[in-house]
C-alpha positions in Angstrom: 0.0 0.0 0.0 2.7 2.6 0.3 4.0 2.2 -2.9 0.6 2.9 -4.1 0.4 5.8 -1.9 3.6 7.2 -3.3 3.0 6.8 -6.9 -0.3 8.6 -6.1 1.2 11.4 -4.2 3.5 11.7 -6.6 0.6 11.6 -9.7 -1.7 14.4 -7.7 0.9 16.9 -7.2 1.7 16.3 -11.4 -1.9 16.8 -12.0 -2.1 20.0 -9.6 1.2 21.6 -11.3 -0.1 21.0 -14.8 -3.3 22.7 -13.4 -2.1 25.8 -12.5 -4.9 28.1 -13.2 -7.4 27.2 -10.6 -8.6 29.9 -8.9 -10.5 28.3 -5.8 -9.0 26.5 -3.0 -9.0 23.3 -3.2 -7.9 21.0 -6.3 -10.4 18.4 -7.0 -9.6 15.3 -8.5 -11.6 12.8 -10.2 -10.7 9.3 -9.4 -12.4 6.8 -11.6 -12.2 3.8 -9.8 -14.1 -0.4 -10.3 -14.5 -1.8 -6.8 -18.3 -2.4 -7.2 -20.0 -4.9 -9.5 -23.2 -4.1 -11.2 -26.2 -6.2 -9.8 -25.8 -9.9 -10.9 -22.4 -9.9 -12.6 -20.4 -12.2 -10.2 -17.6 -12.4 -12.9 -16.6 -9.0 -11.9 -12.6 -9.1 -9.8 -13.5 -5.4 -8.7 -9.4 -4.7 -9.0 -10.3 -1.2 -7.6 -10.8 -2.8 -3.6 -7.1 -2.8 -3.6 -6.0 0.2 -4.9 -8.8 2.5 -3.7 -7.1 3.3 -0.2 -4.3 4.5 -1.4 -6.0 7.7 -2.6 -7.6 8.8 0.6 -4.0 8.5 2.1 -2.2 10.3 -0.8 -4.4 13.6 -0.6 -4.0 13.1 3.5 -0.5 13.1 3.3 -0.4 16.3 0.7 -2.7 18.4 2.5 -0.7 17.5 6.2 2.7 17.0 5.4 3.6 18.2 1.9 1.2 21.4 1.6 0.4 22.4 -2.0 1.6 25.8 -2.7 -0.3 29.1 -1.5 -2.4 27.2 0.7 -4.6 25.2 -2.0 -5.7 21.9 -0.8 -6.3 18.7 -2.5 -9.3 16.7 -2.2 -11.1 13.9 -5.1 -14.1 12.7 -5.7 -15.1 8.8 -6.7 -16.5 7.8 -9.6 -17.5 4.1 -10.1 -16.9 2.3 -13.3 -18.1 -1.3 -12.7 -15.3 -2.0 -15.1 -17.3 -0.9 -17.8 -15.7 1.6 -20.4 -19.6 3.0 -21.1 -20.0 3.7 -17.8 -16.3 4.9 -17.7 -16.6 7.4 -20.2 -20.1 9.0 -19.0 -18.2 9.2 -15.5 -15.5 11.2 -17.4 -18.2 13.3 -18.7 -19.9 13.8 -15.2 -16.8 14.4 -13.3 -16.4 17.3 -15.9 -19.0 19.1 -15.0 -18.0 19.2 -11.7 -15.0 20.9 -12.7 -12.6 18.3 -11.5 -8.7 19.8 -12.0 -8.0 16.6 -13.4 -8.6 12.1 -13.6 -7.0 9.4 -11.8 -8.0 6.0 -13.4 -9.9 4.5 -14.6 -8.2 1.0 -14.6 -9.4 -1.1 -17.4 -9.7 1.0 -19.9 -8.2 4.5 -20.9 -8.4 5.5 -24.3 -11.3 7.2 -25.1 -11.6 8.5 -21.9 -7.9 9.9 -21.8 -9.6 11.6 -25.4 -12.1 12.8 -23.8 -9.7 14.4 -21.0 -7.6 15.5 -23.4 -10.6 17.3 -25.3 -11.6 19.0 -21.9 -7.9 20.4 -21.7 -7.3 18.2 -18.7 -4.9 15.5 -16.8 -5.5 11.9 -17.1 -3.0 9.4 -15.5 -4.5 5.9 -15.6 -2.9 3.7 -13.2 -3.5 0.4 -14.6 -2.9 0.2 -18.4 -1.6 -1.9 -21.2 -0.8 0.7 -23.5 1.7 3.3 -24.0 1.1 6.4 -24.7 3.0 9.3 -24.8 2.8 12.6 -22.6 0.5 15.2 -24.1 1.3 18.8 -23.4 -2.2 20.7 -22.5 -2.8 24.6 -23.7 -3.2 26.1 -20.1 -4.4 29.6 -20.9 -1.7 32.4 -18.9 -3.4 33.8 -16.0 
């Protein structure tokens, strides 16, 4: 679990510096995560009950022992997936609209929702891929 807690420490403060412009508080992130099953699908592993608490203690240990600059905070909402890239993608969409500074996740699948990030101008690191893909720059407007 620590080494998940690092790499995610290490992935929200990325996210946060990319994300510059936010002019509130506290950075939100989304973190799309599969550790539910939808009613009557048993076949479901649910990787995201061992990964999940990891977050919770990343954005702990930012906001108590490695502060974000000028005071901001970090914080993150959860998303849940089922595992299932429809559902994945409309939680992309959702967590949009709640201004989120950036994603974390989802596990199983990544590309069109790192698209769809991309086409909002925002961060997407996805924890748990098979594919490579390289770093895209994002057009942060100058303040």
């Amino acid at each position: 679990m620590r080494r998940n807690s690092s790499i995610l420490i290490f992935s929200l403060i990325f996210i946060c510096s990319i994300y510059n412009i936010c002019h509130c508080d506290t950075f939100t992130i989304g973190y799309l995560t599969g550790s539910e099953r939808r009613p009557g699908n048993m076949d479901y592993h649910r990787p995201g009950l061992s990964i999940s608490g990891a977050i919770s203690l990343a954005v702990d240990e930012i906001n108590h022992q490695h502060p974000l600059v000028d005071g901001h905070l970090l914080n993150f909402t959860v998303a849940e997936t089922y595992g299932d890239e429809e559902e994945s993608i409309l939680q992309v969409a959702l967590l949009w609209t709640e201004e989120v500074a950036g994603y974390i996740g989802p596990q199983e699948t990544c590309v069109h929702e790192a698209k769809m990030a991309s086409g909002f101008n925002l961060p997407m690191i996805s924890y748990v891929s098979k594919n490579f893909f390289s770093i895209r720059y994002f057009n942060v407007p100058s303040i």
